[in-house]
DRENVOKE-823445 format. One record per residue (C-alpha): residue number from 1; residue in one letter; x, y, z. Coordinates in steps of 0.02 Angstrom, whole numbers. Example, Ala and Ser with C-alpha at 12.3 -4.5 7.8 and 13.67 -1.06 7.14 Angstrom:
2
num/residuo/X/Y/Z
1/A/615/-225/390
2/S/684/-53/357
END
This chain:
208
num/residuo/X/Y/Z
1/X/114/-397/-369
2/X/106/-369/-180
3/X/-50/-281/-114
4/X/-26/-144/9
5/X/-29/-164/198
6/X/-117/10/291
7/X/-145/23/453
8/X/-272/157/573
9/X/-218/235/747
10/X/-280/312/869
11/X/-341/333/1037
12/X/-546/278/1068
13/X/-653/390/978
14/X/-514/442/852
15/X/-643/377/695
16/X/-538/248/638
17/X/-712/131/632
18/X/-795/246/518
19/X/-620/305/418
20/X/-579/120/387
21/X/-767/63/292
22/X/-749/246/188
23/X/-551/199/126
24/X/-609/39/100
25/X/-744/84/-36
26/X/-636/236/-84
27/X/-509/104/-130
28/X/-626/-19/-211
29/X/-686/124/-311
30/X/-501/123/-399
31/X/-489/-33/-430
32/X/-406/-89/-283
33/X/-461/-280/-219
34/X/-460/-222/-14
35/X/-468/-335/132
36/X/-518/-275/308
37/X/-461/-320/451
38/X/-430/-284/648
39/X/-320/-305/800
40/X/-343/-374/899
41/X/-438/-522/810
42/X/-420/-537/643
43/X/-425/-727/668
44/X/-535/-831/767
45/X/-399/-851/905
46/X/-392/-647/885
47/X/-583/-628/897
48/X/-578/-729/1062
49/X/-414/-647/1141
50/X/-492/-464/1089
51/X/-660/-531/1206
52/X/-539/-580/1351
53/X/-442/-415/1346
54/X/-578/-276/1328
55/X/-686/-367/1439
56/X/-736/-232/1584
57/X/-744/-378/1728
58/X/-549/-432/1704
59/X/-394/-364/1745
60/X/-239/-425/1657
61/X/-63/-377/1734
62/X/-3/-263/1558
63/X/117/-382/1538
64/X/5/-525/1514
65/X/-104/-410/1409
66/X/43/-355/1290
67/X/79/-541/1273
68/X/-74/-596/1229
69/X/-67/-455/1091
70/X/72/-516/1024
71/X/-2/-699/1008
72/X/-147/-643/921
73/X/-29/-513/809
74/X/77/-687/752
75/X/-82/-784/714
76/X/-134/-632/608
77/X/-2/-627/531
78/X/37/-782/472
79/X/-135/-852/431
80/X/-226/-685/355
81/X/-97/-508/309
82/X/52/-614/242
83/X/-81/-734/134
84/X/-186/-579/81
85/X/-36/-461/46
86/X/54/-610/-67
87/X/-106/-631/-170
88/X/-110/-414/-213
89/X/-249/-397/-116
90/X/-235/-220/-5
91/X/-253/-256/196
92/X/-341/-95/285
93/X/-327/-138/450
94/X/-391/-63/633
95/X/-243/-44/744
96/X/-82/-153/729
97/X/68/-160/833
98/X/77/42/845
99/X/-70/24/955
100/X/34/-75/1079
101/X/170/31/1092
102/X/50/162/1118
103/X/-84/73/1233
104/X/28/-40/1334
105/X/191/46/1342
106/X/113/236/1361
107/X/-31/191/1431
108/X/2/46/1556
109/X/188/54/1566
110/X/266/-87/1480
111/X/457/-71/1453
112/X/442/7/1258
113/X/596/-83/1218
114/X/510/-263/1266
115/X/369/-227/1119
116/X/530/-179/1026
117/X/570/-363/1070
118/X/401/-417/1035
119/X/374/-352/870
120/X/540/-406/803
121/X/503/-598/846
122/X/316/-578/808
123/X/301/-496/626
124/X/439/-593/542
125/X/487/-429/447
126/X/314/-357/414
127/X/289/-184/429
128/X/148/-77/357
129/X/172/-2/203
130/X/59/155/257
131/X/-6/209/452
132/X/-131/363/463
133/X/-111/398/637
134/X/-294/495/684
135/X/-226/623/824
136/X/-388/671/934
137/X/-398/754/1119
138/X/-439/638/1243
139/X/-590/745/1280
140/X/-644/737/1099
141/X/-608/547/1096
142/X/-697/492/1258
143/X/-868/599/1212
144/X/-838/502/1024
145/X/-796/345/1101
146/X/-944/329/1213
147/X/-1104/393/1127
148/X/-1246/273/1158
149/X/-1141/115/1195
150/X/-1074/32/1355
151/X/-893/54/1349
152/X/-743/-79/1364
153/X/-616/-94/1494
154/X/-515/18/1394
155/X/-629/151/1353
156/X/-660/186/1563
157/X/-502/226/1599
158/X/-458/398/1671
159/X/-397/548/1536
160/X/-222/545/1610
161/X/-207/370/1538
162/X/-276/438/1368
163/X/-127/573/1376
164/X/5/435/1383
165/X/-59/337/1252
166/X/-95/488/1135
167/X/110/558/1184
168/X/154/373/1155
169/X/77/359/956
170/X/152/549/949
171/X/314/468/991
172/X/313/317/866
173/X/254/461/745
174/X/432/538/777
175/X/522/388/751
176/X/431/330/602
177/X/406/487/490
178/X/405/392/317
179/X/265/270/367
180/X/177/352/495
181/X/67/501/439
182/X/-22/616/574
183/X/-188/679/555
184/X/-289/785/634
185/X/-462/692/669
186/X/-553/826/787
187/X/-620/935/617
188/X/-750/887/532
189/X/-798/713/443
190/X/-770/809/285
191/X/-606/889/321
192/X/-528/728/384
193/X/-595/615/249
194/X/-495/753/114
195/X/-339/750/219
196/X/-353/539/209
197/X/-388/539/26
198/X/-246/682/-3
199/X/-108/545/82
200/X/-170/394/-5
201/X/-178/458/-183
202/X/15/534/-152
203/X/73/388/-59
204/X/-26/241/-150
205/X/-46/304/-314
206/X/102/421/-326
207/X/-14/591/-380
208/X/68/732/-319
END
């Protein structure tokens, strides 16, 4: 039986870090044979694309960036979620292509139908089964984000960029309602680690 493929969004400091190690064992815990992953990297090619684009000394044009996004996605893709998901395990993985339409079409400004393009070509068909969007203020996000660590390229960039990319992941909410779930991450750990478990026991395990 195919595993199922679940995805976390959000803007920087949204929790998907610490969300993603608590559904893992909260999976494991029924039964479930879980695999986690990230984007980008995912892959050794990933791991060394993810360096080159978060790195805070170099600029990309967002065009180059979303392309080299996209290379990493198909390498993911092909050589770890399709392999995994065909075995049964379940994939829980840190940002997918949601995160691009989100980050370098709201954000930067990339044409949204091009990562339309993009995604078509790149995922041969694969789509996640299950996305909990984590919707978090900017403010709340950047003051997460950026306790007691240096922060990335992406991380430093001004709250009116954090705006677009949080309208953007609204928007792919909108157009996605069946796969895409919204929840709100600024409560407590507590409160959003009920309203995770809530969606994955209706959605995965069909307990109403």
């Amino acid at each position: 039986m195919r595993g199922r493929f679940i995805t976390l969004e959000g803007i920087d400091g949204a929790g998907k870090s610490t969300h993603l190690q608590w559904l893992a064992q909260f999976l494991e815990g029924r039964g479930v044979k879980v695999r986690l992953t990230r984007e980008p990297g995912g892959t050794e090619l990933g791991e060394k694309l993810r360096d080159l684009v978060l790195a805070r000394n170099y600029q990309l044009h967002p065009e180059t960036e979303t392309l080299l996004m996209f290379a990493a996605r198909r390498e993911h893709v092909e050589k770890v979620l399709l392999r995994a998901l065909d075995t049964g395990e379940w994939v829980l993985c840190d940002r997918f292509t949601d995160a691009t339409y989100a980050y370098q079409s709201g954000g930067s400004g990339v044409a949204w139908d091009k990562i339309v393009l993009l995604e078509q070509w790149a995922h041969h068909g694969l789509q996640p089964d299950l996305t909990l969007l984590l919707d978090v203020s900017p403010d709340v996000g950047r003051q997460r984000a950026t306790e007691g660590r240096t922060a990335d390229r992406f991380e430093r960039e001004k709250q009116d960029y954090f705006l677009r990319v949080r309208r953007a992941y609204l928007r792919r909410a909108q157009e996605c309602p069946d796969r895409i779930h919204v929840v709100d991450a600024n409560g407590s750990l507590a409160k959003v680690r009920k309203a995770l478990e809530d969606i994955i026991i209706r959605f995965c395990f069909n307990v109403t």
